[in-house]
Backbone as ProteinMPNN parsed JSONL, in Angstrom:
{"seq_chain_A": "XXXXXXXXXXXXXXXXXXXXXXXXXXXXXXXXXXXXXXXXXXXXXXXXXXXXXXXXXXXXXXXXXX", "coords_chain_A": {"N_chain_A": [[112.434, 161.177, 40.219], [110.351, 163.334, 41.673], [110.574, 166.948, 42.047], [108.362, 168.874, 42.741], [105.881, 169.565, 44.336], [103.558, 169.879, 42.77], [103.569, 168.464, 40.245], [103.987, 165.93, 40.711], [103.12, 162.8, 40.91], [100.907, 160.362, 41.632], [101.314, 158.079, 43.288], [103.544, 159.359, 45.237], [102.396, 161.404, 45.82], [100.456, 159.922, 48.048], [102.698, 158.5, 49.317], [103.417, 160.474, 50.608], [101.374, 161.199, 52.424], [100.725, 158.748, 53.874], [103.431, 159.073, 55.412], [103.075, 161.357, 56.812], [101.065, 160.381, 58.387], [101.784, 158.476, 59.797], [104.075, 159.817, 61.321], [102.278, 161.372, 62.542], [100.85, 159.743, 64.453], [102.615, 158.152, 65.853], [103.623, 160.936, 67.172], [101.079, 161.599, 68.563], [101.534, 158.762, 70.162], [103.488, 158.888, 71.834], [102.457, 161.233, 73.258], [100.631, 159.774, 74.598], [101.743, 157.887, 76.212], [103.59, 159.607, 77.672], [101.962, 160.887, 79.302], [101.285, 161.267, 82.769], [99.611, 159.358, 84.539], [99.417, 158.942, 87.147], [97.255, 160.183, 90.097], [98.193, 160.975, 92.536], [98.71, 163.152, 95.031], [97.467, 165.405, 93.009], [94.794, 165.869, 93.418], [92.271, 167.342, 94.484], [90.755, 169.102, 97.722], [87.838, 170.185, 98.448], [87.003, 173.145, 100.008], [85.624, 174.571, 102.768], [84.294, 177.798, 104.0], [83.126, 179.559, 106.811], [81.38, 181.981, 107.254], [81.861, 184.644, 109.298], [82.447, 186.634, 113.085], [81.779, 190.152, 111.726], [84.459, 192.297, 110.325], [86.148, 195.046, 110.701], [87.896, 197.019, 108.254], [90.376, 199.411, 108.081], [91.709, 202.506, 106.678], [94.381, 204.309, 106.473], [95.134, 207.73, 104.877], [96.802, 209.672, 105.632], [99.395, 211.596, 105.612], [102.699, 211.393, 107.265], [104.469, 214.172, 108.143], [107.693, 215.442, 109.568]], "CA_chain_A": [[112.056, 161.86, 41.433], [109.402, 164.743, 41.404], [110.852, 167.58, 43.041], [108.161, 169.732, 42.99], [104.516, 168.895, 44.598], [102.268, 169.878, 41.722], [103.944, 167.67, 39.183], [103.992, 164.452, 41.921], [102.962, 161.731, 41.005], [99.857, 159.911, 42.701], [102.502, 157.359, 44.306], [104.08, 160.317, 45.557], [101.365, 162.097, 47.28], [100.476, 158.668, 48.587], [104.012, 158.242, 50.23], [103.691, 161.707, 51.681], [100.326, 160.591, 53.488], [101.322, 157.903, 54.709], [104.525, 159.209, 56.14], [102.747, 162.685, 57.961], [99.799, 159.672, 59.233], [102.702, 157.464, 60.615], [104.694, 160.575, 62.292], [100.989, 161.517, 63.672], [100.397, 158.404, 65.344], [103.846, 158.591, 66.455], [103.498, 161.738, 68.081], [100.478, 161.041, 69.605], [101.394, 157.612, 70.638], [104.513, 159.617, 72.433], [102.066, 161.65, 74.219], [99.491, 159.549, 75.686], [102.733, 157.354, 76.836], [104.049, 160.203, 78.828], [101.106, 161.398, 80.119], [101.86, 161.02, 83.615], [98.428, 159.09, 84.922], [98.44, 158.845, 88.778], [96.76, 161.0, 90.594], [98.154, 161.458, 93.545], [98.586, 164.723, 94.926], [96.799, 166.378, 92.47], [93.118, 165.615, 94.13], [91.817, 168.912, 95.003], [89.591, 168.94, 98.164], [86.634, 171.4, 99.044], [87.094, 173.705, 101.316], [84.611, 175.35, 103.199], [85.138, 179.114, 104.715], [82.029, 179.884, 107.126], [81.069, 183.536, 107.764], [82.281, 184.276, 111.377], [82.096, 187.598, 113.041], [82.085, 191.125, 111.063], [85.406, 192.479, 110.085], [86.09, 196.712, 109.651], [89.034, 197.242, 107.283], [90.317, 200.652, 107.623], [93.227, 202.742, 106.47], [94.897, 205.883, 106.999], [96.025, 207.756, 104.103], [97.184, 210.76, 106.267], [100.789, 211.568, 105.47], [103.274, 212.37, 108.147], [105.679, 215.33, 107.73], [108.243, 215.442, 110.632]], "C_chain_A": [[111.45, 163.207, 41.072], [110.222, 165.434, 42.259], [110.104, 168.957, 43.567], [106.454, 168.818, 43.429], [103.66, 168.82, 43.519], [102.816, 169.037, 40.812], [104.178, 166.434, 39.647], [103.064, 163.737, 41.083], [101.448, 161.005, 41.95], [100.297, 159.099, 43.35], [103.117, 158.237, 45.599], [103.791, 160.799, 46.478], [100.943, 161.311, 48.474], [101.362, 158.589, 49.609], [103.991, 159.369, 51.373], [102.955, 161.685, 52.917], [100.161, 159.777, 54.203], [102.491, 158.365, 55.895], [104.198, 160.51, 57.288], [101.614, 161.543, 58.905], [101.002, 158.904, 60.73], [103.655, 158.405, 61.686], [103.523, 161.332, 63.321], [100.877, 160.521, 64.318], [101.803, 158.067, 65.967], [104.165, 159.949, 67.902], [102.268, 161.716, 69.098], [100.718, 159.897, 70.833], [102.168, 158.193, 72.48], [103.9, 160.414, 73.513], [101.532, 161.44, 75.295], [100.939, 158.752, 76.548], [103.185, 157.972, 77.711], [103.188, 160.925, 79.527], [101.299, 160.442, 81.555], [99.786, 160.798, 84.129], [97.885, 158.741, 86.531], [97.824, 160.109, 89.193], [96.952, 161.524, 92.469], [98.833, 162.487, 93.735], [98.222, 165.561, 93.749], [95.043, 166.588, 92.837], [93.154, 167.225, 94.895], [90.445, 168.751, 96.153], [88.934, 170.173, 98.828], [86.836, 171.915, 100.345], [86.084, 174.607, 101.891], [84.653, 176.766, 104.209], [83.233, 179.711, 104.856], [81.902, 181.463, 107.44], [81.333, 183.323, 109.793], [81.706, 186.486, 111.899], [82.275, 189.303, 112.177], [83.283, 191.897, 111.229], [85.198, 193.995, 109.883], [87.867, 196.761, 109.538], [89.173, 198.93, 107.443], [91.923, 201.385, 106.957], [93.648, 204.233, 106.289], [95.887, 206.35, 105.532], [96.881, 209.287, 104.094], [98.534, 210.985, 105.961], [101.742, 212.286, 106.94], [104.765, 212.912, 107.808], [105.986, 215.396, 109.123], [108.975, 217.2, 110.204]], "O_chain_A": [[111.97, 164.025, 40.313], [110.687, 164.821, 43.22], [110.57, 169.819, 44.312], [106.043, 167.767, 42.937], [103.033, 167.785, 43.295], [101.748, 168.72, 40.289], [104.686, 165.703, 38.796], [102.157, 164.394, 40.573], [101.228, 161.472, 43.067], [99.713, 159.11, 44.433], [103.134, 157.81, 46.753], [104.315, 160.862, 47.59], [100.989, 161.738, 49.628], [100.95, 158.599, 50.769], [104.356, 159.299, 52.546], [103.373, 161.953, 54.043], [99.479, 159.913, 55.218], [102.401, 158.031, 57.076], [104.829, 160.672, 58.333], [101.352, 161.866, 60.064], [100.968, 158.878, 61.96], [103.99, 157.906, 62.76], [103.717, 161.744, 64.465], [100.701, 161.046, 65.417], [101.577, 157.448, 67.007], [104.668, 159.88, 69.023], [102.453, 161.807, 70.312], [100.322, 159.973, 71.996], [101.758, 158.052, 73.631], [104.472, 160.462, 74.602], [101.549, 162.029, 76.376], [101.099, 159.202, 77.682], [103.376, 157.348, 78.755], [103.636, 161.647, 80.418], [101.431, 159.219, 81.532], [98.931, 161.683, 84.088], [96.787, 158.457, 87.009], [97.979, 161.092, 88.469], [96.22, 162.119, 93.26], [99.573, 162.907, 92.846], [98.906, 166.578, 93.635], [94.325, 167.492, 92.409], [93.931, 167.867, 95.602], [89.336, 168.392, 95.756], [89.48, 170.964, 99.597], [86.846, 171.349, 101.437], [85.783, 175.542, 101.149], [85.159, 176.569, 105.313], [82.423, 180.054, 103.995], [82.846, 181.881, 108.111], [81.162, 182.587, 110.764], [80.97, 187.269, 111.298], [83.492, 189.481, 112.127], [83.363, 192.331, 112.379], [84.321, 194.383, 109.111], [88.745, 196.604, 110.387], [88.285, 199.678, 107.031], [92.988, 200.779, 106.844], [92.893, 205.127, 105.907], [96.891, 205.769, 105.121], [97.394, 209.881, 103.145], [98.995, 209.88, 106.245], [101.513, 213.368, 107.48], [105.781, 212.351, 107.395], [105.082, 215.419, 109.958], [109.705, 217.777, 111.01]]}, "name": "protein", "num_of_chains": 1, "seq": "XXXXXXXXXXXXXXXXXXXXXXXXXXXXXXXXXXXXXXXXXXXXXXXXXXXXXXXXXXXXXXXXXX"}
């Protein structure tokens, strides 16, 4: 048993690539699986906001002392 990477083995490295490919495709697999794929209520619909009559915003920044 190698216990250090640089002195591995080409079996070795092999095994390692395999085993990070197989826990990738694993974790992926895991994801698309729980990807949650309906769509309902998440549909977003257009809303339309027409100009109506002119608005005055005002504001008082008078202080009152009693």
């Amino acid at each position: 048993m190698n216990h250090s990477i640089y002195s591995a083995d080409r079996m070795t490295h092999l095994k390692i690539v395999v085993v990070a490919l197989f826990a990738g495709i694993l974790v992926a697999g895991f994801g698309i699986a729980a990807h949650n794929s309906s769509d309902e209520g998440y549909t977003q619909t257009a809303r339309v906001m027409k100009a109506g009559k002119p608005v005055a915003i005002t504001s008082s920044s008078n202080s009152l002392v009693r």
